[in-house]
N, C-alpha and C positions, 0 to 999 in steps of 0.2 A: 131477186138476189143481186140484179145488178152487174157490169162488167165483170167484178171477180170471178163469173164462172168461167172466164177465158182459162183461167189457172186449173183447173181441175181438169181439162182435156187435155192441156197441156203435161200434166203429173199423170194422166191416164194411159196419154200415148208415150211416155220415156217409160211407164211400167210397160206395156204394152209391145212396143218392141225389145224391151229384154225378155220377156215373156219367147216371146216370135223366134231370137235370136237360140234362145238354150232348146225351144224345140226344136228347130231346125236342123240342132246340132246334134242332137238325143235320136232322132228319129233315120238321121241320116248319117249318122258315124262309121257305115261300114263303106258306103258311096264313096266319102270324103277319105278314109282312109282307102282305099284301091286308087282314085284319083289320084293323090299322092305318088303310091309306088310307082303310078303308070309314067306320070311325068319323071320321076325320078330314074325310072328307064329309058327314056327315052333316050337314043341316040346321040342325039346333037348335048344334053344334058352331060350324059356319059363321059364322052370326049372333054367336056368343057369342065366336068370333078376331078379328070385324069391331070388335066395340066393344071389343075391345081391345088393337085393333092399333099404339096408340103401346108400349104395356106387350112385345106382343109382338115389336117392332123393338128393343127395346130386351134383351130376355133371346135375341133370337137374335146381337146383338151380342157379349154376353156368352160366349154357348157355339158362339161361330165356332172352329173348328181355325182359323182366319187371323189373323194378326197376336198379339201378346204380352199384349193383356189382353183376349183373348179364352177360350173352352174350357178351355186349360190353367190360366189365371189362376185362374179361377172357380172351377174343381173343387179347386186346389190349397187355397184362400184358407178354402174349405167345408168339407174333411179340416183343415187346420190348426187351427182353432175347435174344431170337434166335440175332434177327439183332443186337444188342448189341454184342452178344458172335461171330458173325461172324466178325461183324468190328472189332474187339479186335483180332481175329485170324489171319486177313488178313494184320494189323497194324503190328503185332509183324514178319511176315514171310517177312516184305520189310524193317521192321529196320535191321533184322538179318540177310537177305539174303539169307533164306530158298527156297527150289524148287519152291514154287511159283514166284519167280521173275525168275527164265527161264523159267518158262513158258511165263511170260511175254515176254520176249525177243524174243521167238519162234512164239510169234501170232504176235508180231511189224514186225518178217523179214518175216513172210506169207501174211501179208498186203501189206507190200512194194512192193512185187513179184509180187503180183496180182492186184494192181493197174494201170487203167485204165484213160485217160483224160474224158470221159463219166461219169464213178463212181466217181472219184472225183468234178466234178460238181457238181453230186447229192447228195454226202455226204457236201459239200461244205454249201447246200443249208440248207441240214436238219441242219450242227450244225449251220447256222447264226442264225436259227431261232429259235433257242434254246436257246441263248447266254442270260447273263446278264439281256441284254437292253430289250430284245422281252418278256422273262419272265416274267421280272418288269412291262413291258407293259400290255400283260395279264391280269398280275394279279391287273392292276390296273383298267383295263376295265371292268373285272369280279364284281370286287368287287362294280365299279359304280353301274354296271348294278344291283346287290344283294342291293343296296341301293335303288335303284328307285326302288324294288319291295318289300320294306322294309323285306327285308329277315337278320335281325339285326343280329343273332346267326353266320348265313355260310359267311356273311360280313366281320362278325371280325374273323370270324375262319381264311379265304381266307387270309385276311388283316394279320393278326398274325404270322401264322404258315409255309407259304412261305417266307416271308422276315426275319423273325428267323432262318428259318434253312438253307438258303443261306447265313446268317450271322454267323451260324455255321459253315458252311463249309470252309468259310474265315479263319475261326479261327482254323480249323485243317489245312488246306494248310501251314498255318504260323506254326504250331505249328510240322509239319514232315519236311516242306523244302525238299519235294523228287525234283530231278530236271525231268524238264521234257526228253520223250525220244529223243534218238539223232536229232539233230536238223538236221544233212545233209540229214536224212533221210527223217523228215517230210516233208510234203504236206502242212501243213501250219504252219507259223510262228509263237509260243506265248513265252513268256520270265516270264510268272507266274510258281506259284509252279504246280506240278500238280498230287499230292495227297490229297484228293480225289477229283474226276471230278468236276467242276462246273457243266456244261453244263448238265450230268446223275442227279445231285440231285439236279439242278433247274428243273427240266424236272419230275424226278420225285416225288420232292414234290408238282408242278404243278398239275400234270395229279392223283396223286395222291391224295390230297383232292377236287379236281373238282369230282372224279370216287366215292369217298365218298360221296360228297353232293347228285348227281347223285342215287345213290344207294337208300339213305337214303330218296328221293321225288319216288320213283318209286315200286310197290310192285310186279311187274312179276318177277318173280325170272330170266326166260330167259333172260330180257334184264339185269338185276344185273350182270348178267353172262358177257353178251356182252362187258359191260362198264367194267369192269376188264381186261378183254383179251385184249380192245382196248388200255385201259391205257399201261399194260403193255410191250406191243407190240410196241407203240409207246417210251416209256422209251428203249426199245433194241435198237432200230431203231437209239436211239441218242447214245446208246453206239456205237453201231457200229462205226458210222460217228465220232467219236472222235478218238475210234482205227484205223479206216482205214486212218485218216489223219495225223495218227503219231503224234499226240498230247498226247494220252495218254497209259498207257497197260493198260492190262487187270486187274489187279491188282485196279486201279485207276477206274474204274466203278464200279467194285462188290463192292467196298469200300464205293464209292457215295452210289450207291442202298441201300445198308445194311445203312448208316448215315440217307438218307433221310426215309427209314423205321421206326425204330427206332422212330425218331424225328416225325414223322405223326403220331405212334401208341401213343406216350407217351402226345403229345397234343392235338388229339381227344378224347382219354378216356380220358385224364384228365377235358376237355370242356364237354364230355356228362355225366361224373359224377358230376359234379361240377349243370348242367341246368339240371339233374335228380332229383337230389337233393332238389334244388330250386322248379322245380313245384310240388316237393313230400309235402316238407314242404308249397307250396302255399295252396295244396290241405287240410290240414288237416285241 
């Protein structure tokens, strides 16, 4: 088989400890929650909430689940920056040619090396099914199916905010023109741009408002837990399979990720403030 198998202990062991990580959390949830309360009793803790408890009335405002510029606002406003300030950093080190494009270089010639006729089938498989077409299918199936169960709100969220931000994507690929990496080298053929990935931020704006919807019908926090880890795992899985087939660096997925981030935080809070809002004002 060849070096390639380095990759497959490798994809054994990132499954492997999130495996580790949700048991540990499942099996010892009532440890972890008494641990908790203990410290948050503790004395010296106490004193130090007391004097600052205007500070602390004010950040439990914030990260309230009630009302629309609470919890959701917050968290959303915090992913949007971050992944905003990341794509802006990762943009600027491939126009200019900073260290991050050798590194890119350096994980396209460790992929090359290590590739196998086996691994490549099965990266083969995972980016087909990621592509464009499979996405759009998806999410066209998803979205049926959120109709016949008149679920109207995650319909049009579904409906919306995937097909927007792979229409943004479009529109950065045109708007950098990186080319893709050497072609003699790749494992499969494409002739588009290939800044930022399609395939990583159709995948993960996919898996990512599915893992939201998900989340938002479910109230055990373990499985909230699960459907994250799954999503995101799956989102690797497709970087992977882009980098290993020489389509794209490294460079070109953290990019996708950070775009499709961004773009899910800034149109989910904007939807849950917007139908907060609305039944706020239904209510009065």
């Amino acid at each position: 088989m060849g070096r390639g198998n380095e990759l497959f202990p490798g994809i054994a062991l990132f499954i492997l400890i999130l495996a580790l990580m949700w048991n540990l959390t499942v099996r010892h949830e009532a440890a972890i929650r008494s641990l908790w309360i203990k410290f948050l009793q503790h004395p010296l803790i106490v004193a130090w909430r007391l004097s600052l408890a205007p500070q602390e009335a004010f950040m439990r405002a914030r990260l309230s689940p009630h009302g629309y510029a609470g919890l959701q606002m917050t968290a959303g406003a915090l992913v949007l920056v971050g992944a905003s300030w990341l794509f802006g950093g990762i943009s600027e080190d491939v126009m200019t040619g900073d260290p991050l494009t050798v590194v890119d270089l350096a994980v396209a010639a460790w992929f090359y090396a290590h590739a196998t006729p086996l691994m490549t089938e099965g990266m083969r498989a995972v980016s087909n099914v990621h592509g464009v077409a499979a996405i759009s299918a998806y999410v066209a199936l998803l979205v049926l199916y959120l109709l016949w169960k008149r679920d109207w709100v995650w319909a049009w969220c579904v409906g919306a905010i995937v097909p927007g931000g792979m229409l943004l994507n479009v529109l950065m690929k045109h708007a950098f023109q990186r080319a893709r990496p050497d072609v003699d080298h790749a494992l499969q053929a494409v002739s588009t741009y290939s800044f930022p990935s399609g395939h990583v931020a159709g995948a993960a704006l996919f898996y990512g408002v599915l893992a939201a919807m998900l989340v938002s019908k479910i109230d055990v926090w373990r499985w909230r837990v699960l459907i994250v880890f799954l999503a995101i795992a799956l989102v690797v899985l497709v970087a992977l399979s882009r980098m290993y087939l020489g389509v794209h660096y490294l460079s070109d997925v953290l990019a996708a990720f950070a775009e499709a981030a961004a773009w899910l935080s800034l149109c989910l809070t904007g939807i849950h403030a917007w139908w907060q809002h609305r039944a706020d004002g239904a209510a009065k």
